[in-house]
Structure formats: structure tokens, C-alpha cells
N, C-alpha and C positions, 0 to 999 in steps of 0.2 A: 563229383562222384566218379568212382570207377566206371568205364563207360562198359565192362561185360556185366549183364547180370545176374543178377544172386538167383538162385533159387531158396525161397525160404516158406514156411507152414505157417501158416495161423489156426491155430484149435479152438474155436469158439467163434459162432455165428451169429450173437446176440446183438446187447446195442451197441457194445462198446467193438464186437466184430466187426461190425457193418461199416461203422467208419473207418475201422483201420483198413479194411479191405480197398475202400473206396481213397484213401490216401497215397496207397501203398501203388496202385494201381494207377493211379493219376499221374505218378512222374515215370513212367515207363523205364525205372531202372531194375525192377524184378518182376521173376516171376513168381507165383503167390497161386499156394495151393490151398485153401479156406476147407478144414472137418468140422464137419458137428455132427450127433447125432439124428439133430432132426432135419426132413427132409423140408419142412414147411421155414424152419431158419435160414436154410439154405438155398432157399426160394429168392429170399430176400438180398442174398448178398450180387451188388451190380456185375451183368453183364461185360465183360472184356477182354480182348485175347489174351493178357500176359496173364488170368483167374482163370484155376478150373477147383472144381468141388467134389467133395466127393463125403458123403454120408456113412461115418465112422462115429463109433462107440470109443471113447478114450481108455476106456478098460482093457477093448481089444489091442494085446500090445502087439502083438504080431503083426498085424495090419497097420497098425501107427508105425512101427519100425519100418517097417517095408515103405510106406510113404515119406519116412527119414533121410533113406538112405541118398548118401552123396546130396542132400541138399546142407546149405551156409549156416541156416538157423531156424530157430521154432521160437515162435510168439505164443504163450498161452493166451488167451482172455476169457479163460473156464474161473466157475467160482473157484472161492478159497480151497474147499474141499475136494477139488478134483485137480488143480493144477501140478499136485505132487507128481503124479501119475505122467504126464509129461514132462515132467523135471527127472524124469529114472528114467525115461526112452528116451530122450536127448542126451545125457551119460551113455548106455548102452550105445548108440548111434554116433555118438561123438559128431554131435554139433551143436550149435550154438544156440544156447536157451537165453530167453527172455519173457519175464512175465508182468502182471499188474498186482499181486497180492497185497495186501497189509497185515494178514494173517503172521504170526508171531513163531508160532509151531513151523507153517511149510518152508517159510523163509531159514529156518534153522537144521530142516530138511535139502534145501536147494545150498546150505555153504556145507552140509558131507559132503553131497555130492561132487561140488566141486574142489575137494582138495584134490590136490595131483592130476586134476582135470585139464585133458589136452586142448581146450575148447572155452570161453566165456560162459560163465553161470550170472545174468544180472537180472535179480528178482525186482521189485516197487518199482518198474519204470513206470508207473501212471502220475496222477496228481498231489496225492500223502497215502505213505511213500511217495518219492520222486521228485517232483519241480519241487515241492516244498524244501527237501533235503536239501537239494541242487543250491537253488535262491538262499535259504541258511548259513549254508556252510559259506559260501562267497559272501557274506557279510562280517561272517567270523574273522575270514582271512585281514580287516581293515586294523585289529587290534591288535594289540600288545599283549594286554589280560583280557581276561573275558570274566565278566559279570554274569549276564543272564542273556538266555538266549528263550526267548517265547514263541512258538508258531500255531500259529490261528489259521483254520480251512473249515470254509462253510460252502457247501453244495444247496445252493436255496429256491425255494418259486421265488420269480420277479410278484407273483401274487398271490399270497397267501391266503386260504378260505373253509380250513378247517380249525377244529381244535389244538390239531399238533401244530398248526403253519408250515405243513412239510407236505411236500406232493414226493411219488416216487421218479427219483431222476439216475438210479445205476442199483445195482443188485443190491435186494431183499435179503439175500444170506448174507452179503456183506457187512451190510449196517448194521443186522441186527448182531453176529459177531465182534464189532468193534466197541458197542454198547455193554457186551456181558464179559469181557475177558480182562484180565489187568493190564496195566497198561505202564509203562515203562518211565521212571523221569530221574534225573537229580538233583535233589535237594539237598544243598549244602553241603556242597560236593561229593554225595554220596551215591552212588547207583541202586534207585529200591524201586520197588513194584505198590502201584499208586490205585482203588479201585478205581471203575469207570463210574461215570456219569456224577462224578464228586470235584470238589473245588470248582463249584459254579462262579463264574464273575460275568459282568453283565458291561460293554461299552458300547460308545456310538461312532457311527462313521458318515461321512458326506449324510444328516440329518434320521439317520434312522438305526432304532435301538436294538442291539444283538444280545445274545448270552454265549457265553462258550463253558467248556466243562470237557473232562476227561475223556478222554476217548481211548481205544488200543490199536500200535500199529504204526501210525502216524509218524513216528520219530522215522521209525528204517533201522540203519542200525548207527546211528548219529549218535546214541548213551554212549555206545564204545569207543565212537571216535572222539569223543568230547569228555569223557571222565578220565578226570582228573588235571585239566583245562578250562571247565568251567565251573560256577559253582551253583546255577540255578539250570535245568533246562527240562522243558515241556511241553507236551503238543497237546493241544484241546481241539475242538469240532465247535463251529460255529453254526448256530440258528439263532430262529427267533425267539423272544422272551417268551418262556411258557411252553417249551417244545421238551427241556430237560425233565420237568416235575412229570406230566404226562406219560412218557415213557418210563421215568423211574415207579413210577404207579404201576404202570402193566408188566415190566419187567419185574420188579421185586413184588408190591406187594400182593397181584396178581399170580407174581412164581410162572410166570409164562417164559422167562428166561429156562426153566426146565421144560418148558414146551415148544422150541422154536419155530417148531412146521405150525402149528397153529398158531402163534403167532405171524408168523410169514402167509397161510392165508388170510388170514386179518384182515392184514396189513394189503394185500393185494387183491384184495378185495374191496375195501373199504377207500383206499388213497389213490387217483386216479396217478396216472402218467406226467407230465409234464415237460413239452420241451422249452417251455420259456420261465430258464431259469438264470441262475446267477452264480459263479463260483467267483467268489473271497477269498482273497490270499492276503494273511496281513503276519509279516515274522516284524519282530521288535531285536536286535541285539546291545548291549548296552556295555562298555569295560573298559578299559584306560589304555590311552593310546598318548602317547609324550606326556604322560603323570596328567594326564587329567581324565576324568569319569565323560564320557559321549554315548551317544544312542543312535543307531542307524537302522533306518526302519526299509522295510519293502512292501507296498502295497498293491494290489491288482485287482481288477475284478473281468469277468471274462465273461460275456453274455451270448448267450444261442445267436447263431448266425446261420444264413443261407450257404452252403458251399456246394461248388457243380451242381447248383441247382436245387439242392435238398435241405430242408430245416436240419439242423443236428442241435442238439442241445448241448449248454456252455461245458457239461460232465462229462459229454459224450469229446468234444473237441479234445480239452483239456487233457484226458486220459488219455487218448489215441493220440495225440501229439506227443507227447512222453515215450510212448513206448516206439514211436518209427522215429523219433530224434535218435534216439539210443542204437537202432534198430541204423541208422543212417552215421552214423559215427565210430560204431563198430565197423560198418566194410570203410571208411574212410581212415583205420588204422589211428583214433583218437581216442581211442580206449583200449585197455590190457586185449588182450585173445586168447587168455587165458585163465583157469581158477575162478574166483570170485570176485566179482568186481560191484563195488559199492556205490552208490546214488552220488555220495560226496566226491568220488572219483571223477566224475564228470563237470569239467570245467565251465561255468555259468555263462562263459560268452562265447562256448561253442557252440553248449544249447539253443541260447538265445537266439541265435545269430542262423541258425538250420532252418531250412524252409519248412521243415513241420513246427520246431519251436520259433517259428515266428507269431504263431497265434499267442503265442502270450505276450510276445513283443507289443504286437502291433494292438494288443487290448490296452495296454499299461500306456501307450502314446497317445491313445485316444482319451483315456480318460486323465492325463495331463493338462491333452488340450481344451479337453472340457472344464478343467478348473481354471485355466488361462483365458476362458471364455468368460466366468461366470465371475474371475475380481476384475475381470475391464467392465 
């Protein structure tokens, strides 16, 4: 690492804030100015001399510029529907934006922005978007043609105990978002728009049965880097069997899909918290490499762990590792520093290999050696 430090913003004090704050702060290479709104969020985020906070309204542009200025970069981790709003003060401000969306719309807001941009615009650094893209595209690179490229990401309880078998483990507007909007794929080598929560398929992994089905978002913007390169490619959301139909009931035939906030209190009202969960990462690619047909698969799964001492949940990790890898590779001059810069941009064993994206490393070794365990 560059041994001066950055000064950079993070805009959102939530779950996914708290641990990047607490990441970003643990290697003492910046300094880290943590806004939210609320004062009781910003309660939360840990004490430490290179953290100061400060209780800002993202609307207020004036006051967000003013906190911009002459700092390296700005982290959103605000919902879909507010992170635009610091993707236009990062432009104006001219510095370095990076966010966690999967949102389809702002991500297509965040590449205006950065035409002819003096500065790095890189939207989906989270988990899908982001590691998934990452992990994908490095598997592409092994072939010649490309057949089909699949990616599967499921956010799960390790213990399922309702109807849905989904506890909440990351934003309520988000999920329900990726649930109701189209969602992007190609079919036979075609680039079209697919709806959500449809072409349900159901498999199994290390003993226990999943469903996966459509989701929005997910890809990034992998259609465009892969059309007319591939001839199958589509990202589904992974749960348990029985999670798809229940939601398609409240969403459609409910029509709560035109009601979101009531949905969303529902939902948070009804489905507790959960930090003991499970994030699934399963891409399949398949296509001819020396005239023969091969399949190269990447499997993970990433479970809540203890770090400095505090439970973080595997969605919480997961996310906030994504976005300070990226966050730590842009000041290490491994990424563009300027325009727009894509998830696939990012080279898989720079990722991997980064002290933040080692939490995916170092999941994927253990659960090797857990199967090297289990056939001796």
C-alpha cells in the first residue's frame, strides 16, 4: 500500500457501513469520514482516531461537497434510491466514486456521469454485482468459445424457521427491488430482458436442496461484455425450496409489488434479523477450449464470522470486502483512475489475493479442506 493516507467518505452508517468502517479503519492506511443521517447510526459506527462522523442529510449537496472536497474517494453504501445523489457530488467534486448497487437504472446514471470523467466511477463493488462478475469473468478467460455462462448467489439463514426460509440479512429495498424489475440475460446469443422470479430450477449442493430463479441486477454489466461471445448467460438468486412461490404470491398476486413500503414493513416487521447466515456463490462456465466442449465451475460459501471481536454476518463481510478491495486497488494504481470502470476490469488474483478479498479466499480453502476431511 501507498504508505500516505487517502482520505476517503463513506455515506451510509447501516449494516453494510459499520463493517466497512470497521475494515477500512483497522489497517491504518486512511482516513475515513463515515455520513448518515441518523445520529443513533452513527452511534454505532467504532470508535478510532483515523474515524470522524458527522450527521448529514445526502440531499444536502452543499454540505456533502464541502465534506468532498480534496478528499481521494467516496464509498456509497446508501440504498439503491439514494446513491445517485452521491454519484452527481462525487462528479461535481471530482473524486473518486465507488458504490454497492445492483439497481439497473442508477448504475446507468453512475456511467453519464463518468464519460469524460477526470476521476474513477466503479458502481457493484459488493457481492452480485461484483465478486460474482469478478469470479465469472476469470473463468471465461480459460476458453476458446464460450457456451454458457450461469451464476448462482444465494444470501441464506444457516437456519431456516419460517414460511419464506429467509431471515433478513441486507437491505429490504434492495431485495424487494431485484424481485420486481426485469432483469437482464442472453439467450441464444441474444441480448433480451427476462421477468423476475421466473425460470425457477431447483439443485443440490454438499446435501441440501436449493431453488434459484431470476432475479435483477446481478449480471453488472457482463450482457455487454459478453454479447456476442456467448450464447447462454444468466444470473439467478439462490434460496430455499419454497421461498420463490411465496413471494411470487405477495408480489403478484397480492399486487404488493405496487405497494412496496407496505411491503417492506411486512417484511420488517414479520422476518427477524439474522447474523448466522450463509452466502453461496456457485458460477458454472461451459465452451470449447482445443475443439472440445469443458465446464469450469467456482464454488464458495462464506459463513458469519467473529472479526475484532464482533459477529458480522457472511452478507455483511462479503459486501464490505468487495467494496475496500476495489477501494484498495484503486490507490495501489490496479485499476483505470478514470471514466468508468467495470467489475470484470478487475483482475480475480488481485482481488483474491487483497487483504480484504481474502475473506473469500480464505472461505473457499476451508471448505476444500473440509471435503478433504470428509473422503478420508
Amino acid at each position: 500500500m501507498n504508505k500516505s493516507k487517502k482520505s476517503v467518505v463513506l455515506v451510509g452508517a447501516g449494516k453494510i457501513g459499520s463493517i466497512i468502517s470497521k475494515l477500512i479503519s483497522s489497517c491504518n492506511d486512511y482516513y475515513l469520514t463515515v455520513i448518515d443521517q441518523s445520529d443513533e447510526r452513527l452511534s454505532l459506527i467504532p470508535r478510532h482516531p483515523n474515524i470522524q462522523t458527522y450527521q448529514v442529510d445526502v440531499n444536502d449537496k452543499a454540505t456533502l461537497l464541502n465534506i468532498l472536497k480534496g478528499k481521494f474517494a467516496v464509498l456509497s453504501a446508501m440504498p439503491y434510491n439514494l446513491t445517485r445523489y452521491v454519484a452527481e457530488a462525487a462528479a461535481e467534486a471530482k473524486v473518486h466514486y465507488l458504490d454497492l448497487t445492483e439497481d439497473v437504472a442508477t448504475t446507468n446514471t453512475v456511467k453519464k456521469l463518468a464519460e469524460n470523467a477526470e476521476v474513477a466511477f466503479i458502481p457493484q463493488c459488493g457481492l452480485a454485482p461484483g465478486f460474482i462478475t469478478i469470479a465469472a469473468y476469470e473463468l471465461t478467460k480459460k476458453f476458446d468459445k464460450l457456451q454458457n455462462v450461469h451464476m448462482r448467489v444465494g444470501a441464506l439463514p444457516k437456519y431456516p424457521s419460517n414460511a419464506l426460509k429467509y431471515n433478513l440479512t441486507w437491505s429490504t429495498d434492495g431485495l424487494i427491488n431485484e424481485y420486481c424489475n426485469p432483469c437482464d440475460a442472453i439467450v441464444e446469443g441474444e441480448l433480451i430482458s427476462v421477468p423476475p422470479l421466473e425460470e425457477l430450477e431447483t439443485f443440490s449442493l454438499d446435501g441440501i436442496d436449493y431453488e434459484a430463479f431470476n432475479t435483477s441486477g446481478g449480471l453488472g454489466t457482463l450482457c455487454e461484455t459478453l454479447k456476442g461471445k456467448v450464447n447462454n448467460l444468466n444470473y439467478r438468486t439462490v434460496r430455499y425450496p419454497g421461498h420463490r412461490d411465496v413471494m411470487k404470491m405477495l408480489l403478484q398476486d397480492l399486487r404488493l409489488r405496487d405497494h412496496k413500503h407496505l411491503l417492506k414493513q411486512i417484511m420488517e416487521d414479520a422476518l427477524p434479523i439474522t447474523f448466522q447466515d450463509v452466502v453461496l456463490i456457485f458460477v458454472n462456465v461451459s465452451g470449447w477450449k482445443n475443439n472440445s466442449l469443458i465446464q469450469e465451475t467456482y464454488v464458495n460459501k462464506i459463513y458469519s464470522q467473529n472479526i475484532f471481536g464482533l459477529t458480522w454476518s457472511a452478507i455483511q463481510i462479503t459486501t464490505a470486502a468487495g467494496i475496500c478491495t476495489v477501494l484498495d486497488l484503486l490507490t495501489e494504481n490496479k485499476l483505470p483512475n478514470t471514466g468508468f470502470v467495470r467489475q470484470e476490469d478487475i483482475a480475480f488474483s488481485d482481488f483474491i489475493n487483497n487483504r480484504f478479498g481474502r475473506y473469500y479466499n480464505e472461505a473457499m480453502q476451508q471448505n476444500e479442506l473440509a471435503q478433504q476431511q470428509a473422503i478420508a
